[in-house]
N, CA, C and O atoms as CSV, one atom per row, in Angstrom:
chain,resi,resn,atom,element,x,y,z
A,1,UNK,N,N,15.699,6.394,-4.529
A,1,UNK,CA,C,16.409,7.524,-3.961
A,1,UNK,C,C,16.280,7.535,-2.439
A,1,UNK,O,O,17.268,7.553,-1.705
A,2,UNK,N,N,15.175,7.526,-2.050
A,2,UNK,CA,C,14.965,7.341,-0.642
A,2,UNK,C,C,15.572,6.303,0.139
A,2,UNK,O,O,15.840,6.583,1.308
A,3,UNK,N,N,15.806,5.297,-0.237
A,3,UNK,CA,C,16.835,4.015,0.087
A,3,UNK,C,C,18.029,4.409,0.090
A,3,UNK,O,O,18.516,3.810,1.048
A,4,UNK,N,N,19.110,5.262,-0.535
A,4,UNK,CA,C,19.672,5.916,-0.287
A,4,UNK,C,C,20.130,7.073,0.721
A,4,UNK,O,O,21.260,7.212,1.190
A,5,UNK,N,N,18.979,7.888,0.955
A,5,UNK,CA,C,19.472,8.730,1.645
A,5,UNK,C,C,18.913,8.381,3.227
A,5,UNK,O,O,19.449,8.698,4.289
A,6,UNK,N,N,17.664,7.625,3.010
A,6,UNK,CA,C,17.112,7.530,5.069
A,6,UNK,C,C,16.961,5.510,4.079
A,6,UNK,O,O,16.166,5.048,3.259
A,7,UNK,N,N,17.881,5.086,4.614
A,7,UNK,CA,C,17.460,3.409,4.391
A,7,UNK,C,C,17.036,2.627,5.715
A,7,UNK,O,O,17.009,1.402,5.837
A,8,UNK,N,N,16.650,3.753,6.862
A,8,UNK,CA,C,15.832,2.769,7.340
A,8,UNK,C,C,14.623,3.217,7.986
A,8,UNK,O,O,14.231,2.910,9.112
A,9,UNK,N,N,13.935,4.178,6.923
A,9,UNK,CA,C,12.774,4.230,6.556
A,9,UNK,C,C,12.473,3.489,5.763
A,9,UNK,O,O,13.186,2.936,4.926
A,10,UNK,N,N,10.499,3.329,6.091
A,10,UNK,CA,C,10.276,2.277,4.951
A,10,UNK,C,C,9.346,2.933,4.202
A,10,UNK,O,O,8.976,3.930,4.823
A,11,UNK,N,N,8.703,2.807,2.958
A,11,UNK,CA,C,8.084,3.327,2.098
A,11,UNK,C,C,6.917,2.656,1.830
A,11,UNK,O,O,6.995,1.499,1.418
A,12,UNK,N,N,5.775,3.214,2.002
A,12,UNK,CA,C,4.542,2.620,1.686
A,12,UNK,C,C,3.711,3.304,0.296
A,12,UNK,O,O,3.945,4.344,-0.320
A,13,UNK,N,N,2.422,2.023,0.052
A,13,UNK,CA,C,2.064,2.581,-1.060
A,13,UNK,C,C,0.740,3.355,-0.261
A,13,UNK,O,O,0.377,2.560,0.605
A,14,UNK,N,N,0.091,4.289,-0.224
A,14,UNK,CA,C,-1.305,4.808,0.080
A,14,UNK,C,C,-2.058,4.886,-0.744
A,14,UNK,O,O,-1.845,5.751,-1.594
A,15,UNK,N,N,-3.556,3.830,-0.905
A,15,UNK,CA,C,-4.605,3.705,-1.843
A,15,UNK,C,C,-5.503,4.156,-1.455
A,15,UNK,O,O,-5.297,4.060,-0.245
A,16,UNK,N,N,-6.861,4.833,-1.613
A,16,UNK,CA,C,-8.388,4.807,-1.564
A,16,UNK,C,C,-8.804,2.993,-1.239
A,16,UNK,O,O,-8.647,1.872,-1.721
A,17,UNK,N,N,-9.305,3.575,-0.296
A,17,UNK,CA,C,-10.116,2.419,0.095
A,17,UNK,C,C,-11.026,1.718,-1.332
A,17,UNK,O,O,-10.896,0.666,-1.958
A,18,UNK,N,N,-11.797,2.671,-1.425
A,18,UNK,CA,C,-12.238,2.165,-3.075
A,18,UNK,C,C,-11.374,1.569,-4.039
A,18,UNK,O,O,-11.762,0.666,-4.781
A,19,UNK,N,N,-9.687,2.248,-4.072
A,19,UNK,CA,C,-8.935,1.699,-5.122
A,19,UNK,C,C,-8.476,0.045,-4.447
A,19,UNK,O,O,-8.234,-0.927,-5.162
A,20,UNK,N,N,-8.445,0.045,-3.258
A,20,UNK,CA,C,-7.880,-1.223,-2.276
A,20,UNK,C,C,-9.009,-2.072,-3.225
A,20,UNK,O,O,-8.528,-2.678,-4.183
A,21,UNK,N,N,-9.930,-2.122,-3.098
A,21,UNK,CA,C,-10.955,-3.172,-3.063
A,21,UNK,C,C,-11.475,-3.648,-4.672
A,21,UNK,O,O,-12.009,-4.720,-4.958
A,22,UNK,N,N,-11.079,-2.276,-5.809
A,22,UNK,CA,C,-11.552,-2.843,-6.782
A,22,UNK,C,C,-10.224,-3.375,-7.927
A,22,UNK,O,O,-10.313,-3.932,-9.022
A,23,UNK,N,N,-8.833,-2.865,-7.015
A,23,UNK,CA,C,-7.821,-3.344,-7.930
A,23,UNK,C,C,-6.801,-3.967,-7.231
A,23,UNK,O,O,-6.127,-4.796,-7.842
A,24,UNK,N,N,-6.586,-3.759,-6.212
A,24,UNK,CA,C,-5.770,-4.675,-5.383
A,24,UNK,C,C,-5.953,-5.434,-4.454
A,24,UNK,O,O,-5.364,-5.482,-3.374
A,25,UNK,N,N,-7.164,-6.340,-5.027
A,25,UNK,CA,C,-7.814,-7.658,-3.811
A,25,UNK,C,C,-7.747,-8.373,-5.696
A,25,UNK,O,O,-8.796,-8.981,-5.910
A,26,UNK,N,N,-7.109,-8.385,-6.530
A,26,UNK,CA,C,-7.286,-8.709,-7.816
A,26,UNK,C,C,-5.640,-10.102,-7.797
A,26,UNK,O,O,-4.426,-9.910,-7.733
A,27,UNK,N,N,-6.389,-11.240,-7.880
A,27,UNK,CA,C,-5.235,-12.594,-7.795
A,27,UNK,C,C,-3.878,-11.774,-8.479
A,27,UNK,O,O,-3.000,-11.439,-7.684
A,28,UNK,N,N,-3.753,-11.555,-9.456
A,28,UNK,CA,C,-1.923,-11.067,-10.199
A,28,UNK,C,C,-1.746,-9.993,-9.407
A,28,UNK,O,O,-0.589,-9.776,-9.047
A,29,UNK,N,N,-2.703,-9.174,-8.998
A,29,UNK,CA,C,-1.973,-8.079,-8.215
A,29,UNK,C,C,-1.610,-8.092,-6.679
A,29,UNK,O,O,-0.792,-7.394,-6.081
A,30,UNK,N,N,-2.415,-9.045,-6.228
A,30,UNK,CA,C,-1.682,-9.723,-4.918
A,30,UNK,C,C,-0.535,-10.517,-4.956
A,30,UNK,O,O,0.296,-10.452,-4.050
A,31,UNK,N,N,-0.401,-11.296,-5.963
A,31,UNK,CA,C,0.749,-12.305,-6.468
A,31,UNK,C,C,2.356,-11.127,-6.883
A,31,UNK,O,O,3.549,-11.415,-6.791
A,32,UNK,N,N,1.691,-9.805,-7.333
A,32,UNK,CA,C,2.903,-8.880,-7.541
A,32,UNK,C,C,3.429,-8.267,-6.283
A,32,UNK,O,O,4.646,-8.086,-6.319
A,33,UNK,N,N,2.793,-7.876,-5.107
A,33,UNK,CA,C,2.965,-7.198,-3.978
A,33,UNK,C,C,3.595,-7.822,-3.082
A,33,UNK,O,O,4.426,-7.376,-2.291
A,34,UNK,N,N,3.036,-9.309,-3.247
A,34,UNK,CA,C,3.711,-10.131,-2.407
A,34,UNK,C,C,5.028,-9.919,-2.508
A,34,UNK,O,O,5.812,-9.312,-1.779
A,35,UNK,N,N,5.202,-10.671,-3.796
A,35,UNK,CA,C,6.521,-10.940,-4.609
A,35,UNK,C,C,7.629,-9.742,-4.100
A,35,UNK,O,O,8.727,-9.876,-3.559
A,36,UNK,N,N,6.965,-8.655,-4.456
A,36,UNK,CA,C,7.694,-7.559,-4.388
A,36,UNK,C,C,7.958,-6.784,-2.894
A,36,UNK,O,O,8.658,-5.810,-2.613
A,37,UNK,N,N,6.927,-7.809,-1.915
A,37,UNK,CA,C,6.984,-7.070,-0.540
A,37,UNK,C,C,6.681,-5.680,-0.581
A,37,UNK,O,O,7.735,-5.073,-0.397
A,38,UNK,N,N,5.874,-5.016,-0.713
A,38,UNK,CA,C,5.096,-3.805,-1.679
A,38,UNK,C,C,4.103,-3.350,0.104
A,38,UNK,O,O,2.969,-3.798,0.269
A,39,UNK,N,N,4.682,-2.596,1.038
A,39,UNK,CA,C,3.641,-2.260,2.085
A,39,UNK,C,C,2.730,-1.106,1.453
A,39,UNK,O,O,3.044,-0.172,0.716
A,40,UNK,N,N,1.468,-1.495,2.000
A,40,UNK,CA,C,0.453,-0.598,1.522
A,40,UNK,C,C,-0.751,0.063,2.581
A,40,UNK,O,O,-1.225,-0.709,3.414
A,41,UNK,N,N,-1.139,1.196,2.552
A,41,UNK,CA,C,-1.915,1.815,3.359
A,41,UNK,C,C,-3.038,1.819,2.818
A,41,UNK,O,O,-3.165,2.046,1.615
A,42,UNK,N,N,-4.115,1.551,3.671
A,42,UNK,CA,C,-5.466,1.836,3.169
A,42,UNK,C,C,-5.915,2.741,3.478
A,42,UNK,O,O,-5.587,2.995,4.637
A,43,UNK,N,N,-7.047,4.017,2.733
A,43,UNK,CA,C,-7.401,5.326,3.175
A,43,UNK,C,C,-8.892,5.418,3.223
A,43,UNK,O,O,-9.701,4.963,2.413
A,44,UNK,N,N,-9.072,5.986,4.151
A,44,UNK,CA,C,-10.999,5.987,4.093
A,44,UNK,C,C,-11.019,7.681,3.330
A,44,UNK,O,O,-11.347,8.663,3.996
A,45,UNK,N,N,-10.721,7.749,2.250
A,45,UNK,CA,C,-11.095,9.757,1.992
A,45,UNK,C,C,-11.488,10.533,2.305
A,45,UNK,O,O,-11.133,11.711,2.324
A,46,UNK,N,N,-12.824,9.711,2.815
A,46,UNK,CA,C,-14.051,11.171,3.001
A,46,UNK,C,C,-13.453,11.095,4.297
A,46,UNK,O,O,-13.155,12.211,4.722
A,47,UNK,N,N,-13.132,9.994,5.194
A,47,UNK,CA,C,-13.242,10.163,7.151
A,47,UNK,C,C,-11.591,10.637,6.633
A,47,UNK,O,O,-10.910,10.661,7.658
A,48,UNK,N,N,-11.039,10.879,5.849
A,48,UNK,CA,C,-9.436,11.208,6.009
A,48,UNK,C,C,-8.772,10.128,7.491
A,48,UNK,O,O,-8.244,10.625,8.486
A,49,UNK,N,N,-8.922,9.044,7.334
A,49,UNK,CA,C,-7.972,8.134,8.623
A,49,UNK,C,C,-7.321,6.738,7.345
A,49,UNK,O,O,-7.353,6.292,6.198
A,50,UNK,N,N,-6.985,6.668,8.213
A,50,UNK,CA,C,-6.029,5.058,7.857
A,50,UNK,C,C,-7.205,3.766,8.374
A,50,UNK,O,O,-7.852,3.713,9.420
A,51,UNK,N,N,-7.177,2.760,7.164
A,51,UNK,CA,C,-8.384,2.151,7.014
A,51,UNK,C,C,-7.571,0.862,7.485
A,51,UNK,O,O,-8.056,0.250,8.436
A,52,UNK,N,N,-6.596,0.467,7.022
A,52,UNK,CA,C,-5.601,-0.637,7.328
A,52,UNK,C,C,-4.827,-0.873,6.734
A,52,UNK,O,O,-5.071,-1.154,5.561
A,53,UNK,N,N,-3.558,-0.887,7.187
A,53,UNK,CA,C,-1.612,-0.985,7.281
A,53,UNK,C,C,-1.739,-2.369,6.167
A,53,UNK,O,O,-2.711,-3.110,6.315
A,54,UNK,N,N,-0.977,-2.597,5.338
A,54,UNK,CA,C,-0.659,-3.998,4.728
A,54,UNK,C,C,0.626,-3.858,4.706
A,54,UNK,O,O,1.142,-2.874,4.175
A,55,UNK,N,N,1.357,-4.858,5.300
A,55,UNK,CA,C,3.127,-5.027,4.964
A,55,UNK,C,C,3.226,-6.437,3.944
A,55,UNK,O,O,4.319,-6.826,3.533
């Protein structure tokens, strides 16, 4: 939907730093993101900041 209405915004995924590290540093799930060009944000929770950008 969003591709539709603002298409040149881009859409990211935002994870927990914890979720970054115990499910998406995982070989098939890097092999899917790629594939899919899937940008993703990393989150520190407790400090509430941005941990690191993945495009």
């Amino acid at each position: 939907m969003l591709e539709e209405i603002a298409p040149e915004r881009k859409l990211y995924i935002a994870v927990s730093s914890m979720l970054y590290q115990t499910f998406f540093t995982q070989d098939i799930v890097k092999l899917i993101l790629s594939k899919h060009q899937v940008p993703i944000i990393v989150v520190d929770i407790e400090a509430e900041e941005i941990v690191q950008w993945i495009n």
